[in-house]
N, C-alpha and C positions, 0 to 999 in steps of 0.2 A: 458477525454480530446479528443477532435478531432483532428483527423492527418488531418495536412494542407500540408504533404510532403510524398513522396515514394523512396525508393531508386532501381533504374532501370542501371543495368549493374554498380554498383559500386558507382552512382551520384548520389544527392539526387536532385527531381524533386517535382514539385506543383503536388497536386492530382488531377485526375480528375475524373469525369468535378469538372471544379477549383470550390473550395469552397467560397460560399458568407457567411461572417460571419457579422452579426448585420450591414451589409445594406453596409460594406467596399467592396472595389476590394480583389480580391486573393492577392494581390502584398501586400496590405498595411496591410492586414489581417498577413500577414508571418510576414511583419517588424515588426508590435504591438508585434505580440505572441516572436517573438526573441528579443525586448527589454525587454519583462517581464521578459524571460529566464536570459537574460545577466546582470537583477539586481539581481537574487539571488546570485551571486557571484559564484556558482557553476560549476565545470567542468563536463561533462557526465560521466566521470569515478567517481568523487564525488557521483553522485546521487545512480550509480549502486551501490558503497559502503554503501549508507543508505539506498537502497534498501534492499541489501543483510542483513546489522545489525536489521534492523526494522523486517525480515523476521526469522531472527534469535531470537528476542527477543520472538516476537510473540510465538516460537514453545516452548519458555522458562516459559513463561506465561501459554500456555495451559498442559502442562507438573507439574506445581506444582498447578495449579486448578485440576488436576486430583490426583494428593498428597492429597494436602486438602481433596477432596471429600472422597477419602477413610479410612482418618485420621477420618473427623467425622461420617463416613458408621463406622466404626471400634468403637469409642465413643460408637454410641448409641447403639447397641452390644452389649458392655461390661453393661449398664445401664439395659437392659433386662436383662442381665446374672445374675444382681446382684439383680432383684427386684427393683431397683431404679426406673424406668423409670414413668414419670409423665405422666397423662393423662388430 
């Protein structure tokens, strides 16, 4: 996503130099992208919370992919140890 905005001594301000986005003014460009904004129904503090959960899940996901891996590193191990192991 492109920033169309900066915040300068506490204010949020147009970037510069102002952004041409698909041939609109800066002006109209802001309004499009905050009615998009304003149909998710979302607060910014909403987003920062599925931010954070999605970020959470994420580390929850590569944590039991690293389970598994060792589950079947472990498997086939046991399948050498025992002569099983198919070729």
């Amino acid at each position: 996503m492109r920033r169309l905005t900066k915040k300068c001594g506490g204010r949020w301000q147009l970037e510069e130099p102002f952004p041409v986005m698909d041939g609109k003014c800066p002006l109209q460009a802001c309004v499009d992208s905050l009615g998009e904004y304003e149909d998710t129904g979302l607060t910014p503090d909403k987003i920062r919370e599925m931010d954070k959960l999605f970020a959470e899940k994420c580390r929850e996901v590569a944590e039991l992919e690293r389970k598994i891996a060792g589950l079947e590193a472990s498997a086939g191990e046991g399948k050498r140890r025992n002569g099983k192991e198919t070729t």
